[in-house]
C-alpha positions, 0 to 999 in steps of 0.5 A, spaced: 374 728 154 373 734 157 372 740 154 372 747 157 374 754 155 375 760 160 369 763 158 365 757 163 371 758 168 369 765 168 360 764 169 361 758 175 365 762 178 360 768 178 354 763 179 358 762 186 360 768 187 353 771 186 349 766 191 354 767 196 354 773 196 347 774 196 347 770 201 351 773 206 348 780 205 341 778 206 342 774 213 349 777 215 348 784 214 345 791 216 343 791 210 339 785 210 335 787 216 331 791 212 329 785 206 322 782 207 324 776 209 326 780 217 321 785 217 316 778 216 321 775 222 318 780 227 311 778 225 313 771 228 314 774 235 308 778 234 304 771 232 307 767 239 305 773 243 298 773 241 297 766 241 300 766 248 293 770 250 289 766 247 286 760 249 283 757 243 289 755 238 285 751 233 287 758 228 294 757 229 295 749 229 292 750 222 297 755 220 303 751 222 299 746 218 299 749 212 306 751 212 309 744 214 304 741 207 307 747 204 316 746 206 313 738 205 311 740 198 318 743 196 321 737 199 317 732 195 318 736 189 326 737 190 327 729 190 323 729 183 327 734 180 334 730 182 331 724 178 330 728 173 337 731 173 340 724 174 335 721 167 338 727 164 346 725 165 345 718 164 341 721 157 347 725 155 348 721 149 341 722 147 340 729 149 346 732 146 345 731 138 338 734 141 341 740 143 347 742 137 339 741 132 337 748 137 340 754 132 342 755 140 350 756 138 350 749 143 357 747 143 360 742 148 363 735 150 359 729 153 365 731 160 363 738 160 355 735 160 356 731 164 359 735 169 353 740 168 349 736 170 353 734 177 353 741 178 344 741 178 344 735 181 348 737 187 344 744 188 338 740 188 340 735 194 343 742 197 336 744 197 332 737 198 336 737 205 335 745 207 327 744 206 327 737 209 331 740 216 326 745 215 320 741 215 323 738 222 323 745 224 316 746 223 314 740 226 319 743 233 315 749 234 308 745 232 310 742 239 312 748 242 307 751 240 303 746 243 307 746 250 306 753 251 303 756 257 296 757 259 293 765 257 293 765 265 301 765 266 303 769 260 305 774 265 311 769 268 318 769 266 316 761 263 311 764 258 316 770 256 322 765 256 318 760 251 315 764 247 322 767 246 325 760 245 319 759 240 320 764 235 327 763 235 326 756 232 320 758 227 325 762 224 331 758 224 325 754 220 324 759 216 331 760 214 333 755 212 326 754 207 329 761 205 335 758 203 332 751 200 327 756 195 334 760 194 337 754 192 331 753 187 332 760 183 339 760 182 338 752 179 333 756 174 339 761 172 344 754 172 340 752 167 343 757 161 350 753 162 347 747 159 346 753 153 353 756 153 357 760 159 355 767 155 347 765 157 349 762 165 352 769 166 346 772 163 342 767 167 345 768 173 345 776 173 337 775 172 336 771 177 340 776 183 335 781 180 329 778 180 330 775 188 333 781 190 327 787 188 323 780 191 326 782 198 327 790 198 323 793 192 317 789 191 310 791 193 311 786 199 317 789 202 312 796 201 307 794 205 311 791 211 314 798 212 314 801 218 307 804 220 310 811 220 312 810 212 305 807 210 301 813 207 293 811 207 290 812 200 282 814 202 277 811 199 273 814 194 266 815 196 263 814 189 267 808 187 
């Protein structure tokens, strides 16, 4: 049996709504164009043009294998998380007189936790795919990478074209890590479902707030501003 007040119906469609919206603000707006996510896409560009000055490329291949170990790494720890969200639904039987000891005010029904569970297992194969198409990307620019002109022809419209057409597909890459790791953080908020729908809406509230002063409030967007807003504090002598 199943059930389920209009409190629950309330906080999961706030959780959608709030991913989605998050979302769509950061990659389809003017005001996303201004998160740290964008002002570290235009350092890719910036990265392929210096590379295609170098001759030697050994720093960058070492670069691009750090970062596919790293989407590697989410990917491997995706899959564990889904085994562990499956162990969790076919232990409801167990796991709930667990739950209802917790003065937590725990109160649901084996159909309502089993279609919780669904809701974290679905949100991790969601993430599992985005960062695996992303380590597929990774390995796309490691070849373009690897295919791109001599540091005689960076002046020719070959070289200008590859480079543009590599940046382009390290930030696809990226992107889709970005909504893999996306997807990571609002599992964490889910979880408070699991507690009650009053603790969701907390959780997911927290979430948004947390990822979104990451992306336009934190040290790290301060310190990719513009040059002109970076104000260079001298070093005391004495120290």
């Amino acid at each position: 049996m199943i059930n389920y007040s209009w409190v629950d119906v309330f906080a999961l469609g706030f959780f959608i709504l709030e991913w989605t919206t998050y979302a769509i603000t950061l990659e389809h707006t003017k005001y996303g164009r201004d998160s740290l996510s964008a002002r570290m896409h235009a350092y890719r560009e910036v990265w392929m043009r210096r590379l295609l000055e170098r001759e030697a490329r050994i720093v960058d291949t070492h670069i691009m294998t750090s970062l596919q170990n790293g989407t590697a790494w989410f990917a491997s720890t995706t899959l564990i998380a889904i085994g562990g969200s499956l162990a969790l639904l076919r232990a409801t039987n167990e796991v709930m007189p667990m739950m209802q000891n917790l003065p937590l005010g725990f109160n649901t029904t084996p159909g309502m936790w089993e279609i919780k569970c669904f809701g974290l297992i679905l949100i991790f194969v969601y993430a599992f795919f985005k960062f695996a198409w992303s380590y597929r990307l990774f390995n796309y620019v490691a070849i373009l990478i690897g295919a791109m002109p001599l540091a005689s022809k960076r002046d020719t419209p070959e070289a200008e074209a590859h480079v543009v057409r590599t940046t382009r597909m390290f930030g696809a890459a990226a992107r889709h890590f970005n909504r893999g790791q996306r997807a990571f953080f609002f599992a964490l908020g889910y979880l408070g479902w699991f507690v009650s729908p009053w603790v969701f809406l907390v959780s997911t509230a927290a979430v948004v707030i947390v990822t979104w002063r990451r992306q336009f409030a934190s040290n790290a967007w301060q310190a990719m501003a513009p040059d002109a807003e970076i104000r260079v504090t001298p070093r005391n002598p004495a120290a």
